[in-house]
C-alpha positions as CSV (number, residue, x, y, z in Angstrom):
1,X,-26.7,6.2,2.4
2,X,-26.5,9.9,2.0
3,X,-23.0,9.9,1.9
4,X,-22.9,7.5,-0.7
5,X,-25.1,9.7,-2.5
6,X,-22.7,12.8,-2.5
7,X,-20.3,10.7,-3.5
8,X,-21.8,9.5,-6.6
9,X,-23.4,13.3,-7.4
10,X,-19.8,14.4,-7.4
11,X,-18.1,11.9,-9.2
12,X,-20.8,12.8,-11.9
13,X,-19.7,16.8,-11.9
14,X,-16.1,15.7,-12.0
15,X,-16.2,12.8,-14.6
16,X,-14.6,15.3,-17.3
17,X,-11.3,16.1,-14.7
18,X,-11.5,12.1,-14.1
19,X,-11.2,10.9,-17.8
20,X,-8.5,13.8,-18.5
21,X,-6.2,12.3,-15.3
22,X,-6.5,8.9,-16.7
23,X,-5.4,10.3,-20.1
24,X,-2.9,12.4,-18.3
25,X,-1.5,9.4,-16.6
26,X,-1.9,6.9,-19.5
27,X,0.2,9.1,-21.4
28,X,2.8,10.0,-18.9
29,X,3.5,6.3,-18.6
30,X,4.2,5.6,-21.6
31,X,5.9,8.7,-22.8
32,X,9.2,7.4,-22.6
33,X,8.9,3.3,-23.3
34,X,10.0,2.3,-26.6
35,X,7.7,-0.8,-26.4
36,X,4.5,1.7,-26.0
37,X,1.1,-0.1,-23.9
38,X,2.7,-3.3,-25.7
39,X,4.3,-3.4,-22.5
40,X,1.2,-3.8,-20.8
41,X,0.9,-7.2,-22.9
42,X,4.9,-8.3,-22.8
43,X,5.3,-7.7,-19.3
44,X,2.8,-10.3,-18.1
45,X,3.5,-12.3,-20.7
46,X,7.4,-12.8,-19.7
47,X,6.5,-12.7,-15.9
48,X,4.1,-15.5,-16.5
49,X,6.7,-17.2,-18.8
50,X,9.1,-17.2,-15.9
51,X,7.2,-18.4,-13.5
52,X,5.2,-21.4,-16.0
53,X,9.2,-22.3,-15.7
54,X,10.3,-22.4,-12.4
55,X,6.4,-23.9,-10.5
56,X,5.4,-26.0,-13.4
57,X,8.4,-27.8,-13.3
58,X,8.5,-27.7,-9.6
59,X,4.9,-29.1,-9.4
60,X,4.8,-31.9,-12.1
61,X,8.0,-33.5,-10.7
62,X,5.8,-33.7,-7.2
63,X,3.0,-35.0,-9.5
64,X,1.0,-31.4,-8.4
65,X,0.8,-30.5,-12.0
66,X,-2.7,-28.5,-12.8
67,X,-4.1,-28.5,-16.0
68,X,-3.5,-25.9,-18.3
69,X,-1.1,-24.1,-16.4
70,X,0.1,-21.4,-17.8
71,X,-3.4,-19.9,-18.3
72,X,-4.2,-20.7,-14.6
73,X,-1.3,-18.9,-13.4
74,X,-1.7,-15.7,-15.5
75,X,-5.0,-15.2,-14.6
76,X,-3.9,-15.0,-11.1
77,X,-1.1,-12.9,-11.7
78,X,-3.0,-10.3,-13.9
79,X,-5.6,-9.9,-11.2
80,X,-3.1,-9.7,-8.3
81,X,-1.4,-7.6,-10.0
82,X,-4.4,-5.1,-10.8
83,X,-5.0,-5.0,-7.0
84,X,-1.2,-4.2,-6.1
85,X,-1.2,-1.8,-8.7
86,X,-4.6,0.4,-8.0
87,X,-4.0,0.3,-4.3
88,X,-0.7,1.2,-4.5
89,X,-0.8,4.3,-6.4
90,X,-4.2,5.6,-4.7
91,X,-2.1,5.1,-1.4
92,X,0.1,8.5,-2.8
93,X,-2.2,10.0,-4.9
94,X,-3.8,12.6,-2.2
95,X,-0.6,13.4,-0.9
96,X,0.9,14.0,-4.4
97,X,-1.5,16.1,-5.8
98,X,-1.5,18.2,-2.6
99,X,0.8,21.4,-4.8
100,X,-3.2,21.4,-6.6
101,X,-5.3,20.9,-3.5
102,X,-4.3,23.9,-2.3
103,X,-5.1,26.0,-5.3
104,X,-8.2,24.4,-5.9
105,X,-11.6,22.8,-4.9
106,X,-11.2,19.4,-6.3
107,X,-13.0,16.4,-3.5
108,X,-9.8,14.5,-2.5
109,X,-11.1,11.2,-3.5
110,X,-11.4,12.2,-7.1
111,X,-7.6,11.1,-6.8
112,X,-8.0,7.4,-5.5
113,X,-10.3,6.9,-7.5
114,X,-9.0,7.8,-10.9
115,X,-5.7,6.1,-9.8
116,X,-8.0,3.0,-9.5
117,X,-9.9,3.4,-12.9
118,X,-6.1,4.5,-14.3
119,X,-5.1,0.5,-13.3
120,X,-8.2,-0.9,-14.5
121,X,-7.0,0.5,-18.2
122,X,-4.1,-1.3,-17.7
123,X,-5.6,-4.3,-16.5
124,X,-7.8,-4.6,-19.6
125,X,-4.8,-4.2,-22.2
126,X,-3.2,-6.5,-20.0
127,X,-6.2,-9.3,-20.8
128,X,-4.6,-9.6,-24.7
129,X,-1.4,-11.4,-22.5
130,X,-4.2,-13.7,-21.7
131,X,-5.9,-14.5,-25.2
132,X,-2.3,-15.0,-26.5
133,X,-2.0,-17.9,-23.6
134,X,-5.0,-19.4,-24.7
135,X,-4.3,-19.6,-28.3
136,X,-0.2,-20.6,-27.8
137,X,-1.5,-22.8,-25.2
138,X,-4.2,-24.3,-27.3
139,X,-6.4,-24.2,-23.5
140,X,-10.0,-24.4,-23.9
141,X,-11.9,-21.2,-23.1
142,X,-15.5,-21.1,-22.3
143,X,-16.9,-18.4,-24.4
144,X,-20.5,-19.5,-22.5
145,X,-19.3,-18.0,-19.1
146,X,-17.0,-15.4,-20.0
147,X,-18.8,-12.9,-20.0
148,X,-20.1,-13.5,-16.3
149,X,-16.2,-13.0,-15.4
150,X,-16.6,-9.5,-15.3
151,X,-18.4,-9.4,-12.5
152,X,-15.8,-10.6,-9.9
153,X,-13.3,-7.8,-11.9
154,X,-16.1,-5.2,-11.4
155,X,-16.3,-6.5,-7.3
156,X,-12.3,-6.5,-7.6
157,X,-12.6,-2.8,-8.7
158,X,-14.6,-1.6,-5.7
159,X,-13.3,-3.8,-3.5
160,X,-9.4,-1.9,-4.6
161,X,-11.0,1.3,-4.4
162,X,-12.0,0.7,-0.9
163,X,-8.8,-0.4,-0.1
164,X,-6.8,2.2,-2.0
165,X,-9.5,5.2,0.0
166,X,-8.4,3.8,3.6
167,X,-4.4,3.2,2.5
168,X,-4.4,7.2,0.9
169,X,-6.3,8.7,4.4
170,X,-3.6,6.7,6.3
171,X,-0.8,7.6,4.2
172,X,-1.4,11.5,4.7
173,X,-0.3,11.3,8.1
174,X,1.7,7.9,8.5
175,X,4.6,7.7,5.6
176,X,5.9,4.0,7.2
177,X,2.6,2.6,5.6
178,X,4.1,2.4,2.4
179,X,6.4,0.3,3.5
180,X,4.6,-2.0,5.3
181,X,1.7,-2.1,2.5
182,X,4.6,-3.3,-0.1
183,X,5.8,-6.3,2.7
184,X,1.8,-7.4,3.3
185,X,1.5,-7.6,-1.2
186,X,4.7,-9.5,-0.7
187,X,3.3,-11.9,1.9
188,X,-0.4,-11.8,0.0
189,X,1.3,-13.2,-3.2
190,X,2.1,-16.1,-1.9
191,X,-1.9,-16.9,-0.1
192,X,-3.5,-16.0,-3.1
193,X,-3.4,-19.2,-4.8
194,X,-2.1,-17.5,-7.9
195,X,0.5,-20.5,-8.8
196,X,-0.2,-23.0,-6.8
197,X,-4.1,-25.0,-6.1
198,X,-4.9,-24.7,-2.4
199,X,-7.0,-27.8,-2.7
200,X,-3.8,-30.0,-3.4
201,X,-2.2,-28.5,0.2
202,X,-2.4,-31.5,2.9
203,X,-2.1,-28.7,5.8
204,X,-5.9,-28.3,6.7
205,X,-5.3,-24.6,8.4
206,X,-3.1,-23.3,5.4
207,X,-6.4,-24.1,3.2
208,X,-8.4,-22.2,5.8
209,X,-6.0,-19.5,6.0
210,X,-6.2,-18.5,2.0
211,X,-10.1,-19.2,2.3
212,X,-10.2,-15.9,4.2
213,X,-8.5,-14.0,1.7
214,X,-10.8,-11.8,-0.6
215,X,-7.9,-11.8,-3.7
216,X,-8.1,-15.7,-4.0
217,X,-12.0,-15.5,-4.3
218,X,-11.8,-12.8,-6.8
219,X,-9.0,-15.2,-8.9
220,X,-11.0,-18.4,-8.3
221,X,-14.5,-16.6,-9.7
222,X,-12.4,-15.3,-12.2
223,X,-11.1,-19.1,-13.3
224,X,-14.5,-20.4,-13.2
225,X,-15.8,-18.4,-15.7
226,X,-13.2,-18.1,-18.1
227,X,-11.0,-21.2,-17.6
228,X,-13.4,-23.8,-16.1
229,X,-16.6,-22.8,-17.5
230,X,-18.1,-23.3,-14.2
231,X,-19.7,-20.0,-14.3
232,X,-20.4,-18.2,-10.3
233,X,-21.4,-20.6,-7.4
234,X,-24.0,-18.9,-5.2
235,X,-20.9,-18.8,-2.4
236,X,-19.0,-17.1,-5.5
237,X,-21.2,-13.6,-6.1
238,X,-22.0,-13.6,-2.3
239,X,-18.4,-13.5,-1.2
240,X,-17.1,-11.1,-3.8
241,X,-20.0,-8.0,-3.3
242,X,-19.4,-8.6,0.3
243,X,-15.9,-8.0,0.5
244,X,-16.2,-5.2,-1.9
245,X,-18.9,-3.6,0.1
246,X,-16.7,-3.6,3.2
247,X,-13.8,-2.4,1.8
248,X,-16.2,0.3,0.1
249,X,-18.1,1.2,3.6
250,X,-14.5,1.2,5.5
251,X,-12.8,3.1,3.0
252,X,-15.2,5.6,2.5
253,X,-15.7,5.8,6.7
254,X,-12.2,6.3,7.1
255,X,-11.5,8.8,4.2
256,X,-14.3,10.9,5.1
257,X,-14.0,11.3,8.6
258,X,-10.3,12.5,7.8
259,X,-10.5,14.6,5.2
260,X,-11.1,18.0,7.0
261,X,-7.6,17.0,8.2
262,X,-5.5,16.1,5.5
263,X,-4.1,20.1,4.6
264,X,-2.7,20.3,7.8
265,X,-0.2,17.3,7.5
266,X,0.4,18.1,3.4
């Protein structure tokens, strides 16, 4: 609990260096694009366009088709994506910023953790792809429970910032997890229900299977409240703060206990 604490005290005293590496970032970005943070809206927009294509055709001819699509699967797509995204960059950032480590005193996980909230910005630019769904789409959008969908983004935060926290301690002295991180995203695409509904699968153990996976409750909670105006089943908020506060207490575990270590494999 005490190291919780700490961790909270410092990220206080450092908010200041934390807001000017998410601008630092944010800018560096988008420094050269033409397009700007409209990419942040187009990008989704054509992935999901691409994909409404090739699975919504796919689907309907099987008589699988789910209602309203296209706003179904970029949901799921934005949220994966913000979980690739944060955990993937706070996998390198320690090791990146090493060159300042060693000039300074700044607490390593400053550097996961901006990279986290730096994806999060993105994430919520990348929520305008989504209203432009709904309106094109002419979808119904449950303005009632909405607003309740940010808590399973706020659990999807912590739960990525756990994640990233053990992926950076583990990258400092194993380089190979990179690769292996980017085949398990690859292979967690396809059991997060993010273009296809799980419920619809005959195979009793594939349903199972993605019913363990913490991304597909995030996206499902996520759904309900904006998409199906279902708001949060009790199963909903207990699932999401749990897996977030594993991947927290694991992360956190691991990063600490490593630390000390990290300048010597820099």
């Amino acid at each position: 609990m005490r190291t919780i604490k700490n961790y909270f005290v410092g990220f206080w005293r450092y908010r200041y260096l934390l807001q000017n590496l998410i601008s630092r970032d944010f800018k560096l970005k988008y420094r050269r694009s033409v397009l700007g943070v409209a990419w942040s809206v187009l990008n989704p927009l054509l992935t999901c366009l691409v994909m409404w294509a090739v699975f919504g055709s796919l689907f309907n001819s099987r008589g699988q088709g789910i209602e309203n699509f296209a706003v179904f699967l970029i949901i799921g797509q934005l949220m994966f994506n913000f979980f690739r995204e944060s955990t993937t960059m706070a996998m390198e950032s320690v090791l990146k910023n090493a060159p300042l480590l060693r000039k300074v005193y700044i607490p390593k996980y400053v550097f996961p953790l901006e990279k986290t909230c730096f994806a999060l910005v993105n994430c919520i630019f990348s929520f305008v792809a989504l209203l432009i769904v709904v309106l094109i789409t002419r979808a119904p959008l449950s303005l009632s429970t909405a607003l309740l969908a940010i808590y399973p983004l706020v659990m999807l935060f912590f739960f990525s910032l756990g994640i990233g926290l053990l992926l950076s301690a583990l990258y400092v002295f194993v380089r190979d997890i990179m690769h292996i991180w980017e085949v398990f995203c690859t292979l967690l695409v396809y059991g997060s229900a993010i273009f296809y509904d799980p419920t619809q699968m005959g195979i009793a153990w594939v349903q199972y299977a993605i019913n363990l996976n913490p991304i597909y409750w995030y996206i499902t909670s996520f759904r309900s409240c904006v998409m199906w105006g279902e708001g949060l089943t009790p199963n909903m908020l207990l699932i999401d703060f749990l897996c977030a506060a594993l991947s927290m207490t694991l992360g956190l575990w691991v990063f600490k206990a490593n630390q000390d270590k990290f300048v010597l494999y820099m």
